[in-house]
PDB file with SEQRES, HELIX, SHEET and CRYST1 records, atoms N, CA, C and O in Angstrom:
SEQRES   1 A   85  UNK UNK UNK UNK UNK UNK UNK UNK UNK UNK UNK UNK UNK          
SEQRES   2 A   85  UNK UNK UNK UNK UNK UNK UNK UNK UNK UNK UNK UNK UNK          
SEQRES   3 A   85  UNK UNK UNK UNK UNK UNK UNK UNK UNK UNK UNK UNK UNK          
SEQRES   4 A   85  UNK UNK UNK UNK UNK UNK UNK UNK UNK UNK UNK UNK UNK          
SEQRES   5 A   85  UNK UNK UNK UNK UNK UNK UNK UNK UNK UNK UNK UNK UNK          
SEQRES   6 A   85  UNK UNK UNK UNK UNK UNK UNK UNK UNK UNK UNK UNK UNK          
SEQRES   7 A   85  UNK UNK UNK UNK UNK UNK UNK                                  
HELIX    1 AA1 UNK A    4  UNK A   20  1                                  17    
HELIX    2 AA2 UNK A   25  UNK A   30  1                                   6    
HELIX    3 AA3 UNK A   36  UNK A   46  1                                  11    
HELIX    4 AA4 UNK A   52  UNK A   61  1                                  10    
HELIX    5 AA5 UNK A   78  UNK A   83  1                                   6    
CRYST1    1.000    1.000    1.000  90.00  90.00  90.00 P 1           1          
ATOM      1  N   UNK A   1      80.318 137.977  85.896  1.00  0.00           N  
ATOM      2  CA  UNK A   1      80.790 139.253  85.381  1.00  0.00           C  
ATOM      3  C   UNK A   1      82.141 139.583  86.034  1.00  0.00           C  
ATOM      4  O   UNK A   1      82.356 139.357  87.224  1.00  0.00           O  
ATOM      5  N   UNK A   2      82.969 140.085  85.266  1.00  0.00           N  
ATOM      6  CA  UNK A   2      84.059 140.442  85.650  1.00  0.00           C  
ATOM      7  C   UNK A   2      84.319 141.730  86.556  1.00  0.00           C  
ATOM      8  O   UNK A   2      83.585 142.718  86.547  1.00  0.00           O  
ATOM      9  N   UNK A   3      85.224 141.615  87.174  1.00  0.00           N  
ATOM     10  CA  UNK A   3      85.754 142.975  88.372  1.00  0.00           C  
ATOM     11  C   UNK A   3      86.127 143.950  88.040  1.00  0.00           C  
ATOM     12  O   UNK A   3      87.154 143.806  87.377  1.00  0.00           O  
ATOM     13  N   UNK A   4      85.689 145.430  88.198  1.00  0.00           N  
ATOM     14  CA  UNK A   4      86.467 146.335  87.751  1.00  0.00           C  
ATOM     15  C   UNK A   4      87.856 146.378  87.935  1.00  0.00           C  
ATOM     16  O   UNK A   4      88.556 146.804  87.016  1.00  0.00           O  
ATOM     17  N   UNK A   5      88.398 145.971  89.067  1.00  0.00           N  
ATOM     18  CA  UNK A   5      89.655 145.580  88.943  1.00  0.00           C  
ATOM     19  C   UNK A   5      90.505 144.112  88.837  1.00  0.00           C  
ATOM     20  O   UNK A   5      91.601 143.796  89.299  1.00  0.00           O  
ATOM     21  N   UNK A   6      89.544 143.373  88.047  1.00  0.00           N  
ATOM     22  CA  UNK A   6      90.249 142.383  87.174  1.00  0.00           C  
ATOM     23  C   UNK A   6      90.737 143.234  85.910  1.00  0.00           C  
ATOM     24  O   UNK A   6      91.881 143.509  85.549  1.00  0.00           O  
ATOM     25  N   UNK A   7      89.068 143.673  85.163  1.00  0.00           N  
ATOM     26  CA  UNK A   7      89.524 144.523  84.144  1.00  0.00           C  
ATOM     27  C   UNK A   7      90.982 145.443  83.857  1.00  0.00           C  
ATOM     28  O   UNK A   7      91.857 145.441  82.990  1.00  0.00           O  
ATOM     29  N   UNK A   8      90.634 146.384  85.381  1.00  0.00           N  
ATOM     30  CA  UNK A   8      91.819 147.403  84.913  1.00  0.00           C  
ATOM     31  C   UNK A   8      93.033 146.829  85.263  1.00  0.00           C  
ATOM     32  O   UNK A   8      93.970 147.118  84.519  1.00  0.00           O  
ATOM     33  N   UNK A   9      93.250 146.147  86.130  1.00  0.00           N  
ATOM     34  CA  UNK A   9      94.560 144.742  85.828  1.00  0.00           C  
ATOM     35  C   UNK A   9      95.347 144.481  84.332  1.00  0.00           C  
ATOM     36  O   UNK A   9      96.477 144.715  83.905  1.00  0.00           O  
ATOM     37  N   UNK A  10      94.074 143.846  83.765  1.00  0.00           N  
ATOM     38  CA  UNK A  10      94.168 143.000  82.479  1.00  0.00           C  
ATOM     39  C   UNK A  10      94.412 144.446  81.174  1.00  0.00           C  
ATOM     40  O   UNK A  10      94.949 144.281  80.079  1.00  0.00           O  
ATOM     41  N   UNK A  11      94.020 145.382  81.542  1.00  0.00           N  
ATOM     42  CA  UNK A  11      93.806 146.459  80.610  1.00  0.00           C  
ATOM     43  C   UNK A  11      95.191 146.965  80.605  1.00  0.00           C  
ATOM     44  O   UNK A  11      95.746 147.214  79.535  1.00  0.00           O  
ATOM     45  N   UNK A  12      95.848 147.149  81.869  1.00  0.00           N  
ATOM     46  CA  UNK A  12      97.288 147.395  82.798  1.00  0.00           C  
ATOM     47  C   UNK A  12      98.768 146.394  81.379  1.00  0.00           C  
ATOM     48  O   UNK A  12      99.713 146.728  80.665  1.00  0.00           O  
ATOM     49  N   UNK A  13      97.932 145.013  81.796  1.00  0.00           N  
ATOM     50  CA  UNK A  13      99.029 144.138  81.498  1.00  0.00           C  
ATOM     51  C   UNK A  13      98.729 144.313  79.949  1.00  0.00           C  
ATOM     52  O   UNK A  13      99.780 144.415  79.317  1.00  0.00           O  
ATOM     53  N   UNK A  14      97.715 144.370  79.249  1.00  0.00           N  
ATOM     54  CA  UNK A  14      97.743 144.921  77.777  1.00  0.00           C  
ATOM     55  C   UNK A  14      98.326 146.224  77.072  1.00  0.00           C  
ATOM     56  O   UNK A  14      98.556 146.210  75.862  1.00  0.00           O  
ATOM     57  N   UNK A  15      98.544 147.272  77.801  1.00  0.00           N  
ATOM     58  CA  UNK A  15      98.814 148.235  77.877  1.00  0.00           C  
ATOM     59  C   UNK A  15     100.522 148.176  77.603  1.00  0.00           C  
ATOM     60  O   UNK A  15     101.207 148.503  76.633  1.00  0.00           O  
ATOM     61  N   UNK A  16     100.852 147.599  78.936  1.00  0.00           N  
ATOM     62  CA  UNK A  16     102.478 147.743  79.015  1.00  0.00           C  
ATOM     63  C   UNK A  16     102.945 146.246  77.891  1.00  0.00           C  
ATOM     64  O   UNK A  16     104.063 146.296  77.379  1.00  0.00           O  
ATOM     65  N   UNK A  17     102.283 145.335  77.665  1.00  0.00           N  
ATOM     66  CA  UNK A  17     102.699 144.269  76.928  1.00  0.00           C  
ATOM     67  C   UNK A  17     103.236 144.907  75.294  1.00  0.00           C  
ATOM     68  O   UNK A  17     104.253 144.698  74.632  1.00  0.00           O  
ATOM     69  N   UNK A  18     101.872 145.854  75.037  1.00  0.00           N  
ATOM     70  CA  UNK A  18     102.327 146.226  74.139  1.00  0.00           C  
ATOM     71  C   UNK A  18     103.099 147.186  74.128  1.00  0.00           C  
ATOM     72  O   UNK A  18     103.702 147.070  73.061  1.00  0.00           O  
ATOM     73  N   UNK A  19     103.643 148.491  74.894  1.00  0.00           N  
ATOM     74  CA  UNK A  19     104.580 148.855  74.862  1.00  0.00           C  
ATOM     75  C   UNK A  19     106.369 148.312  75.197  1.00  0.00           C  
ATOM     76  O   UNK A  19     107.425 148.885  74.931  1.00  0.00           O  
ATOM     77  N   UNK A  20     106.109 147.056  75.840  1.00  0.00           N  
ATOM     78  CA  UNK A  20     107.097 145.953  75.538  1.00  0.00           C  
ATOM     79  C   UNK A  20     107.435 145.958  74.298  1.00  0.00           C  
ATOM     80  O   UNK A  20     108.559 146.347  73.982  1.00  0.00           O  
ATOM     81  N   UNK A  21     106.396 145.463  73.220  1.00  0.00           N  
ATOM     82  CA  UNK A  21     106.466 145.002  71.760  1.00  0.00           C  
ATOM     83  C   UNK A  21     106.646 146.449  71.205  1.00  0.00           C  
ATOM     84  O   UNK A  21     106.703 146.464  69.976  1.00  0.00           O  
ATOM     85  N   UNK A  22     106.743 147.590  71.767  1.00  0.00           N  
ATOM     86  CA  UNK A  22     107.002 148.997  70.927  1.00  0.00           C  
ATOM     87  C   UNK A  22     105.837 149.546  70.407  1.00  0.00           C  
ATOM     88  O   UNK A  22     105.823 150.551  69.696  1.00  0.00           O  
ATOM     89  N   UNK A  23     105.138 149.093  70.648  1.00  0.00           N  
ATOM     90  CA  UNK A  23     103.398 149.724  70.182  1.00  0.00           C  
ATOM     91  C   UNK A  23     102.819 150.701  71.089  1.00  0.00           C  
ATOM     92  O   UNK A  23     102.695 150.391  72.274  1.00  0.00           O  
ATOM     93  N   UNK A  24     102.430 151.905  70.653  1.00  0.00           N  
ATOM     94  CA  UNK A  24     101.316 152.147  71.006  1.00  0.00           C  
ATOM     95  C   UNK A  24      99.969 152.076  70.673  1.00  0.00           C  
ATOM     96  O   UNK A  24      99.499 151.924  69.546  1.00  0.00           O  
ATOM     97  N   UNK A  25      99.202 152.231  72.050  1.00  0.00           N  
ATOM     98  CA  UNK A  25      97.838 151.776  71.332  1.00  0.00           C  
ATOM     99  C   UNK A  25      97.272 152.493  71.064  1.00  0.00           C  
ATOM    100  O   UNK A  25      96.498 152.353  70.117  1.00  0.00           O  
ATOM    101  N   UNK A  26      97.402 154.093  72.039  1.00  0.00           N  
ATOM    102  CA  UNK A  26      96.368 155.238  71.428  1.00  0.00           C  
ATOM    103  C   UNK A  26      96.603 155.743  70.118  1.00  0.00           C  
ATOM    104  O   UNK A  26      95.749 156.025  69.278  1.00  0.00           O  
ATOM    105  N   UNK A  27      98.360 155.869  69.979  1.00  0.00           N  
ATOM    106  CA  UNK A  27      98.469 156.285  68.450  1.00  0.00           C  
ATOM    107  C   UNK A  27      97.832 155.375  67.874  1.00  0.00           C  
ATOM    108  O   UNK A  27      96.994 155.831  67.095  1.00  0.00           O  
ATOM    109  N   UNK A  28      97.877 154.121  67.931  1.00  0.00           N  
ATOM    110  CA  UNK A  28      97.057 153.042  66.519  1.00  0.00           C  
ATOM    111  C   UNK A  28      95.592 153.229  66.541  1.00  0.00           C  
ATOM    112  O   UNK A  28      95.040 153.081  65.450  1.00  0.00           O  
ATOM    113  N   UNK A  29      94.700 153.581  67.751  1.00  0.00           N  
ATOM    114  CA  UNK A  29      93.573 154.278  67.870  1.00  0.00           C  
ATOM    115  C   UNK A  29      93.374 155.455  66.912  1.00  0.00           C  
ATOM    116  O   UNK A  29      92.683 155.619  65.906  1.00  0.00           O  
ATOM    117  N   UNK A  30      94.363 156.322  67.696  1.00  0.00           N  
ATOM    118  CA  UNK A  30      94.292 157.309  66.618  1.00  0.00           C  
ATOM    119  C   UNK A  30      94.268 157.530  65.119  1.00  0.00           C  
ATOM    120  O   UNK A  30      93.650 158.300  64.383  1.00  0.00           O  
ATOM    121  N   UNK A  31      95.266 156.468  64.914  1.00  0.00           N  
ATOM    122  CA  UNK A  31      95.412 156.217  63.262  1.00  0.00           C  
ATOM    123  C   UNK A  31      94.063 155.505  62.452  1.00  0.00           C  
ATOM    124  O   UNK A  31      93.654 155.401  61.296  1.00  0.00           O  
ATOM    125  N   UNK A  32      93.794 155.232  63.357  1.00  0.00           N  
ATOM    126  CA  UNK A  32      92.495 154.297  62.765  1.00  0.00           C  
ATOM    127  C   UNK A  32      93.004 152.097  62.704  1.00  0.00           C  
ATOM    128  O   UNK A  32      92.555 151.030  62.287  1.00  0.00           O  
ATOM    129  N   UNK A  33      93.720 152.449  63.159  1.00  0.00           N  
ATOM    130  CA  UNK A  33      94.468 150.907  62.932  1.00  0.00           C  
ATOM    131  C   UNK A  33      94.070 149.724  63.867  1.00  0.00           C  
ATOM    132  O   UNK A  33      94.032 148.523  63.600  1.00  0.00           O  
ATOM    133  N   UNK A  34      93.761 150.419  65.117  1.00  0.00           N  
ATOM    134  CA  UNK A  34      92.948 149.624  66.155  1.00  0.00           C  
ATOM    135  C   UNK A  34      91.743 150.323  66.668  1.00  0.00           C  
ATOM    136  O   UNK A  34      91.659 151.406  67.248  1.00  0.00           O  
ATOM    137  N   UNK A  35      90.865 149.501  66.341  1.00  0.00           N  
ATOM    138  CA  UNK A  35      89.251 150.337  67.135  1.00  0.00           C  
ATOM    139  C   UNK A  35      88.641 149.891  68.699  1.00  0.00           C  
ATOM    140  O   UNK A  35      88.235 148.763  68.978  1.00  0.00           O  
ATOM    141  N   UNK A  36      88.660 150.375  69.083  1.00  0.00           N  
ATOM    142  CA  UNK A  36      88.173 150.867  70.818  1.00  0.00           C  
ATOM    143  C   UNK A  36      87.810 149.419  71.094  1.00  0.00           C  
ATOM    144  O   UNK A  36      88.454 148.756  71.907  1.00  0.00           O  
ATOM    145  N   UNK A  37      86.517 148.804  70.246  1.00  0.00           N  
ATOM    146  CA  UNK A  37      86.356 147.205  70.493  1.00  0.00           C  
ATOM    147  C   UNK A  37      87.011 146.074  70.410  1.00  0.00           C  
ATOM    148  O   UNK A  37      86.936 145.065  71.112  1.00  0.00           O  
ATOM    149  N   UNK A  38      87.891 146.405  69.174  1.00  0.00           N  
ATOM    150  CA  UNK A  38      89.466 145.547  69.271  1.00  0.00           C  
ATOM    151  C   UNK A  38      90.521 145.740  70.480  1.00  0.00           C  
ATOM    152  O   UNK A  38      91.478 144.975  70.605  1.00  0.00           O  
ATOM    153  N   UNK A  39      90.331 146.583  71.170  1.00  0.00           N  
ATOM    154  CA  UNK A  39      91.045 146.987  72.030  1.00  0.00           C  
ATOM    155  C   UNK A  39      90.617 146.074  73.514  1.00  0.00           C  
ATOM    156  O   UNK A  39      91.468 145.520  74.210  1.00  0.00           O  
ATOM    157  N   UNK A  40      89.083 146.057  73.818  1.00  0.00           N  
ATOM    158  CA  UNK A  40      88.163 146.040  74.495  1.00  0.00           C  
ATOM    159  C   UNK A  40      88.442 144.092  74.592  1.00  0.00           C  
ATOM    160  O   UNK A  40      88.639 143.475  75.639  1.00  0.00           O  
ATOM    161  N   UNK A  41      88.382 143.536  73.303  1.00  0.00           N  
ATOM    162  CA  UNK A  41      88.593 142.375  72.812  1.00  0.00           C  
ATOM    163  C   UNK A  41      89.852 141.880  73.630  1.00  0.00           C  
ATOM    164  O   UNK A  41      89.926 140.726  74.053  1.00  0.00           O  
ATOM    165  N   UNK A  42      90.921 142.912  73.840  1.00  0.00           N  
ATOM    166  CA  UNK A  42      92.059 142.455  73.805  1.00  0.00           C  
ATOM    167  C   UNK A  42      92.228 142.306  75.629  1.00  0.00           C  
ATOM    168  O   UNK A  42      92.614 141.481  76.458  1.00  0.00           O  
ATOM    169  N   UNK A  43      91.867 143.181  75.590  1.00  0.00           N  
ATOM    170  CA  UNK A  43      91.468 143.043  77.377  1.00  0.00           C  
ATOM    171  C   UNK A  43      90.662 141.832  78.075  1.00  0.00           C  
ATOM    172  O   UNK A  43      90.939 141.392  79.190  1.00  0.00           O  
ATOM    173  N   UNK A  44      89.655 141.378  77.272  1.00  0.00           N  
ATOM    174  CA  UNK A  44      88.999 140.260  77.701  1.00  0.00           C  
ATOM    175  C   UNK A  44      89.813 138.745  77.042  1.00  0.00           C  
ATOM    176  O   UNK A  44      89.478 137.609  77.378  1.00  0.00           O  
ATOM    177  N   UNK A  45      90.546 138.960  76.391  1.00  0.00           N  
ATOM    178  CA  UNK A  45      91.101 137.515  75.964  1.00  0.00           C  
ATOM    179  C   UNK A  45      92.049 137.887  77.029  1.00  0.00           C  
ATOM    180  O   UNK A  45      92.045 136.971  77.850  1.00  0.00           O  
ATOM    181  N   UNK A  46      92.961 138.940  77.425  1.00  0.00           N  
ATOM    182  CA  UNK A  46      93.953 138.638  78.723  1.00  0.00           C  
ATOM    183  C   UNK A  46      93.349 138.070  79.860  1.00  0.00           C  
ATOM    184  O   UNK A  46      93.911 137.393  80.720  1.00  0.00           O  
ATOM    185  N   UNK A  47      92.094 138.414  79.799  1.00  0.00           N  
ATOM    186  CA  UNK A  47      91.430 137.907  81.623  1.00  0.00           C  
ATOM    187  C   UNK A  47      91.308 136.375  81.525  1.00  0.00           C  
ATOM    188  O   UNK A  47      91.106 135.742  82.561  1.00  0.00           O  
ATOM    189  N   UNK A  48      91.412 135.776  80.412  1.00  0.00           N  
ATOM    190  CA  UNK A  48      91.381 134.635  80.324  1.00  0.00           C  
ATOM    191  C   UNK A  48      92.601 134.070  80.373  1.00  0.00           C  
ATOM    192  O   UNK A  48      92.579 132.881  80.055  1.00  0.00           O  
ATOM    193  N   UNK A  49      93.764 134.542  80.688  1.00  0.00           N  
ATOM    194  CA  UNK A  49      94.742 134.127  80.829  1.00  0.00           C  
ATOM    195  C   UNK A  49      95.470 133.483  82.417  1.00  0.00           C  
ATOM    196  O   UNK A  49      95.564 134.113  83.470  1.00  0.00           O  
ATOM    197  N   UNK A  50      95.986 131.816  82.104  1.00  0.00           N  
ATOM    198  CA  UNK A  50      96.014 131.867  83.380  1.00  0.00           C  
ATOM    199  C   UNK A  50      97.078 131.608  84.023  1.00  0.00           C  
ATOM    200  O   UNK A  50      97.077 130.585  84.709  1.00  0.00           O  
ATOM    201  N   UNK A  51      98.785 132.810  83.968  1.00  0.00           N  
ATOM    202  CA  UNK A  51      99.569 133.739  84.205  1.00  0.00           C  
ATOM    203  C   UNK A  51      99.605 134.923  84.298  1.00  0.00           C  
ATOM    204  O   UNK A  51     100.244 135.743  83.639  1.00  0.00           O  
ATOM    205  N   UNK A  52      98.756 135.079  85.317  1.00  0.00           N  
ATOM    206  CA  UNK A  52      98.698 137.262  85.028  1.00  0.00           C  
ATOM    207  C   UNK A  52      99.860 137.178  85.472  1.00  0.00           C  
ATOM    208  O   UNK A  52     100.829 137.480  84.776  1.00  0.00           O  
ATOM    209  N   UNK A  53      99.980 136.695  86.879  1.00  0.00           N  
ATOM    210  CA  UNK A  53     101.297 137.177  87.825  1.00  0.00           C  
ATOM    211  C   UNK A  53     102.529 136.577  86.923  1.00  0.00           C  
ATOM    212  O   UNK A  53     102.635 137.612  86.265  1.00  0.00           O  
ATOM    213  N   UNK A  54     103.339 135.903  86.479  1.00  0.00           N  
ATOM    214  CA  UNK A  54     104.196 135.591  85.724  1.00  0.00           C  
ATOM    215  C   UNK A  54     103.836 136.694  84.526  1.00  0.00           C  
ATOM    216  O   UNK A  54     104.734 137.507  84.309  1.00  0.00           O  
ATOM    217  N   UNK A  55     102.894 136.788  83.902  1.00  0.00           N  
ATOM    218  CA  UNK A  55     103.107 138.328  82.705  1.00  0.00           C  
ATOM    219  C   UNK A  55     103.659 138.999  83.573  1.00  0.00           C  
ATOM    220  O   UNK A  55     104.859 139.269  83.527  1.00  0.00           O  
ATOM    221  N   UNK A  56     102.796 139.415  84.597  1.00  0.00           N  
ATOM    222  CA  UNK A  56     103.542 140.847  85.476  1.00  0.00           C  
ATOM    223  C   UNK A  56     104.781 141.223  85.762  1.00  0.00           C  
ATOM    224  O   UNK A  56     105.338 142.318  85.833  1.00  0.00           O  
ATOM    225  N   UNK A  57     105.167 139.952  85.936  1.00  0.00           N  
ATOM    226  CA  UNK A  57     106.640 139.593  86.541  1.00  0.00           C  
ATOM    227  C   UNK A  57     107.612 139.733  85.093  1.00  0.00           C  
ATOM    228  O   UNK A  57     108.336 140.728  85.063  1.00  0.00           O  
ATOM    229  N   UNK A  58     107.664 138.878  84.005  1.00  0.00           N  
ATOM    230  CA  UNK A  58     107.890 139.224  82.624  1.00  0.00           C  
ATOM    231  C   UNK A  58     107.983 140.780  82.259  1.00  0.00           C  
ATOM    232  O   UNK A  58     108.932 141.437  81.832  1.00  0.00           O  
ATOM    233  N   UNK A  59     106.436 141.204  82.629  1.00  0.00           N  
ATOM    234  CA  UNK A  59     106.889 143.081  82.137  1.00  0.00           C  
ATOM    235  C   UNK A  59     107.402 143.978  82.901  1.00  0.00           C  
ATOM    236  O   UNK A  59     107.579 145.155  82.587  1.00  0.00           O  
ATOM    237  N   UNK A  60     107.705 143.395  84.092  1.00  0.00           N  
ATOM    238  CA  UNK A  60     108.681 144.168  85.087  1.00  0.00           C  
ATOM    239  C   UNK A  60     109.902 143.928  84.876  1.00  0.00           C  
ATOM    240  O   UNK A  60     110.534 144.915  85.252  1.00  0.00           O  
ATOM    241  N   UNK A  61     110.671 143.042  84.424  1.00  0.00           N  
ATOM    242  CA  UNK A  61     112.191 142.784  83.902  1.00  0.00           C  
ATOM    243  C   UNK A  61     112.213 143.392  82.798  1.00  0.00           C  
ATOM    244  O   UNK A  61     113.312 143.779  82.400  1.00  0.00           O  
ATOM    245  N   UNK A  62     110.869 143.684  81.886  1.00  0.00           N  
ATOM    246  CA  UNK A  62     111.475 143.482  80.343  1.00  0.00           C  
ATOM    247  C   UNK A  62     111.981 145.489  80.823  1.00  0.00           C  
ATOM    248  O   UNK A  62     111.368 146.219  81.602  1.00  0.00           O  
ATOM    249  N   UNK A  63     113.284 145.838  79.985  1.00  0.00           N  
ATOM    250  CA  UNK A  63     114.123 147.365  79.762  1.00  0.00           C  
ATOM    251  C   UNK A  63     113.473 147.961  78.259  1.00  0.00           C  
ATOM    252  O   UNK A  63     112.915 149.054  78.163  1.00  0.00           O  
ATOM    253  N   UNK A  64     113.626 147.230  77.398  1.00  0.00           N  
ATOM    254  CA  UNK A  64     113.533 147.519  75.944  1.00  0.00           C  
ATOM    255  C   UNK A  64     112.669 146.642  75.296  1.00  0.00           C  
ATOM    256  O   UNK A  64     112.505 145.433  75.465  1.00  0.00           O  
ATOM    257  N   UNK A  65     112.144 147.416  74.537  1.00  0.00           N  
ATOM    258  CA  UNK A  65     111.021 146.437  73.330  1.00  0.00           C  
ATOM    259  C   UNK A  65     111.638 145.483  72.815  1.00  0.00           C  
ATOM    260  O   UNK A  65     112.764 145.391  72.327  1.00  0.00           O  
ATOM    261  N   UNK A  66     110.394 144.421  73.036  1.00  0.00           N  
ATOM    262  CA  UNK A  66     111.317 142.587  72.329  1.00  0.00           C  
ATOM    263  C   UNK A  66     110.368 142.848  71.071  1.00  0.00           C  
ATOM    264  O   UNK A  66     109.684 143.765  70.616  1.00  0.00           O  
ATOM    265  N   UNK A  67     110.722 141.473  70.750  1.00  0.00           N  
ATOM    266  CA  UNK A  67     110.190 140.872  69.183  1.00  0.00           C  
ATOM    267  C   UNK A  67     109.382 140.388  69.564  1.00  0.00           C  
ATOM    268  O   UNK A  67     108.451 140.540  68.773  1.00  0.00           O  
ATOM    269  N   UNK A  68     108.988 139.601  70.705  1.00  0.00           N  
ATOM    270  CA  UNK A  68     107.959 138.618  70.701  1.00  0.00           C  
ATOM    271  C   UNK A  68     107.435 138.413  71.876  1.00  0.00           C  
ATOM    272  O   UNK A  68     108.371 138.309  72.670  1.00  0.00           O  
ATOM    273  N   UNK A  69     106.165 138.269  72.551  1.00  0.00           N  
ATOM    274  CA  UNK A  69     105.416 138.163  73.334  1.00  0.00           C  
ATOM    275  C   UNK A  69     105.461 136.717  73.986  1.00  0.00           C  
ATOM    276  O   UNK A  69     105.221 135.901  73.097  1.00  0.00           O  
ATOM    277  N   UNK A  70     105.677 136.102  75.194  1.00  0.00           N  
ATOM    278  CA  UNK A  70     105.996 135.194  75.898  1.00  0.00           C  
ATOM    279  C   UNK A  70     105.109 133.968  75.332  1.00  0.00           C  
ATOM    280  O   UNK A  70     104.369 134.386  74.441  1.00  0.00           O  
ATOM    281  N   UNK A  71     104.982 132.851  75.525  1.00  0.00           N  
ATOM    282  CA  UNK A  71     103.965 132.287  74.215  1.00  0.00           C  
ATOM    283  C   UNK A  71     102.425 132.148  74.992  1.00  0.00           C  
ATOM    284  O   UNK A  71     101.353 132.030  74.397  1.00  0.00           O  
ATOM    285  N   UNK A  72     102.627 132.198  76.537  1.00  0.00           N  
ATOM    286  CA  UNK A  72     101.482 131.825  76.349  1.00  0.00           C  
ATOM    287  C   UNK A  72     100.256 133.402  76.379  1.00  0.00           C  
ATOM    288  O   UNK A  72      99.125 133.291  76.852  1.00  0.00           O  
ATOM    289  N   UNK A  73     100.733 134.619  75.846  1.00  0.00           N  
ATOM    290  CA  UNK A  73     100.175 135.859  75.291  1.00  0.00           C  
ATOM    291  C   UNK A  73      98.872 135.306  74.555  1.00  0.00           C  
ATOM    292  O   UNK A  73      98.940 134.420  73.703  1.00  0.00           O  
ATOM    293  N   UNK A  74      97.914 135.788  74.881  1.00  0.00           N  
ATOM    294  CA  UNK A  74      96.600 135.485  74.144  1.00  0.00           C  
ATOM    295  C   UNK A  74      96.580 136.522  73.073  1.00  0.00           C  
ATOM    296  O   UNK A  74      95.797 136.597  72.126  1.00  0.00           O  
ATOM    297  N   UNK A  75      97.407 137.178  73.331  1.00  0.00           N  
ATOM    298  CA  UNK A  75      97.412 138.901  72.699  1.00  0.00           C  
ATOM    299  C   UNK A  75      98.142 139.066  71.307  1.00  0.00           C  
ATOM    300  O   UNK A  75      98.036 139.970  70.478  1.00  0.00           O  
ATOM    301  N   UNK A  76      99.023 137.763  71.297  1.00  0.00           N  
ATOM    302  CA  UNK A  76     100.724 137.886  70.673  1.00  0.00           C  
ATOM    303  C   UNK A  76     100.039 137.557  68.880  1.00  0.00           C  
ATOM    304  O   UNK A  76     100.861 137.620  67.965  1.00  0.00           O  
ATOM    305  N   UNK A  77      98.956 137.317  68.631  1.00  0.00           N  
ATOM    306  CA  UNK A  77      98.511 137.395  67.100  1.00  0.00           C  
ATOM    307  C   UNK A  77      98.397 138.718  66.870  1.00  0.00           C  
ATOM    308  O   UNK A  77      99.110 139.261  66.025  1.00  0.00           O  
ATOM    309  N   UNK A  78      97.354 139.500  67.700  1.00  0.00           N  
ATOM    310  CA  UNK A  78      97.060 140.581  67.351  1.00  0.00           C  
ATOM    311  C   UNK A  78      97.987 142.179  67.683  1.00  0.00           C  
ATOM    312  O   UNK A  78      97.717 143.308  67.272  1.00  0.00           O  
ATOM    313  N   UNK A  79      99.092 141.735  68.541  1.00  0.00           N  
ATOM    314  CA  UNK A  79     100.313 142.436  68.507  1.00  0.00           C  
ATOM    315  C   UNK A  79     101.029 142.029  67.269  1.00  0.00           C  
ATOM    316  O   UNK A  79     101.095 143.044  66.576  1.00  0.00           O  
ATOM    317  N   UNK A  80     101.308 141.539  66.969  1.00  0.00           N  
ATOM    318  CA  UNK A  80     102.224 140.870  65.909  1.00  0.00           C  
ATOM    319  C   UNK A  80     101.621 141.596  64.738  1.00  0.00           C  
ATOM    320  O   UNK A  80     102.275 142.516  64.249  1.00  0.00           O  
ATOM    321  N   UNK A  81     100.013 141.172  64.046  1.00  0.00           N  
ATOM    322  CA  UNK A  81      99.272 141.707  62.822  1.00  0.00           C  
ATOM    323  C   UNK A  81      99.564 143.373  63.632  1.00  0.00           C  
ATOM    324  O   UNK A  81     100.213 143.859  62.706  1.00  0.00           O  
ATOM    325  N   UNK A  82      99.526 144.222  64.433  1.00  0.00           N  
ATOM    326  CA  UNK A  82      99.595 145.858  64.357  1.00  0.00           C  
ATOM    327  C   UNK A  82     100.870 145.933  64.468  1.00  0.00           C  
ATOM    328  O   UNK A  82     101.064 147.146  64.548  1.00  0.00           O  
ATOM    329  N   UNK A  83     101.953 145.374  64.529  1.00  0.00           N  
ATOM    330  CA  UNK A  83     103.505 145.460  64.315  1.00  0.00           C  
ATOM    331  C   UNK A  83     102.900 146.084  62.219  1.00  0.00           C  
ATOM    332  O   UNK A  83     102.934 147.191  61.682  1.00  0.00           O  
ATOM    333  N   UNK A  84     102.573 145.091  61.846  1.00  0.00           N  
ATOM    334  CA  UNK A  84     103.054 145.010  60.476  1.00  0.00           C  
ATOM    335  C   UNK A  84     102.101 146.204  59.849  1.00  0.00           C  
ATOM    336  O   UNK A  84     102.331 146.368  58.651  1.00  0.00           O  
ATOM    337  N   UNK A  85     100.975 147.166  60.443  1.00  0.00           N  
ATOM    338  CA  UNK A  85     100.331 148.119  60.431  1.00  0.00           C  
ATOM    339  C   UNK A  85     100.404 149.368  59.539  1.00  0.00           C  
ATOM    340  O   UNK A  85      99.603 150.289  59.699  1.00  0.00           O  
TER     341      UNK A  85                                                      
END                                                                             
């Protein structure tokens, strides 16, 4: 079982990844566009990722929203499909 603070790590680096890509997530919550378990989803495919520290490092340089999510983003399908939302 995973760590509460692996989780809120991974929840951290999902969070700001997508505000990298210009997304928010609560508005798309809100809208109905992403649901709490898709969200939940998205957090557990990051923990499987094995660059947290290089993401981290990536979303600490990034200034302004990019186009595209670094490749090895487990995330970068389902950022990409709520870009087009």
């Amino acid at each position: 079982m995973l760590s509460q603070t692996t989780l809120k790590r991974h929840a951290a680096l999902v969070d700001r990844m997508a505000e990298v890509r210009g997304l928010d997530l609560e508005e798309l919550m809100l809208r109905g566009k992403l649901s709490f378990s898709e969200l939940e989803d998205s957090v557990l495919r990051c923990t499987n990722c094995a660059n947290p520290d290089g993401c981290a490092h990536w979303l600490a340089s990034q200034t302004a929203p990019v186009a595209e999510t670094p490749l090895y983003c487990r995330n970068a399908d389902q950022f990409h499909a709520l870009e087009k939302s």
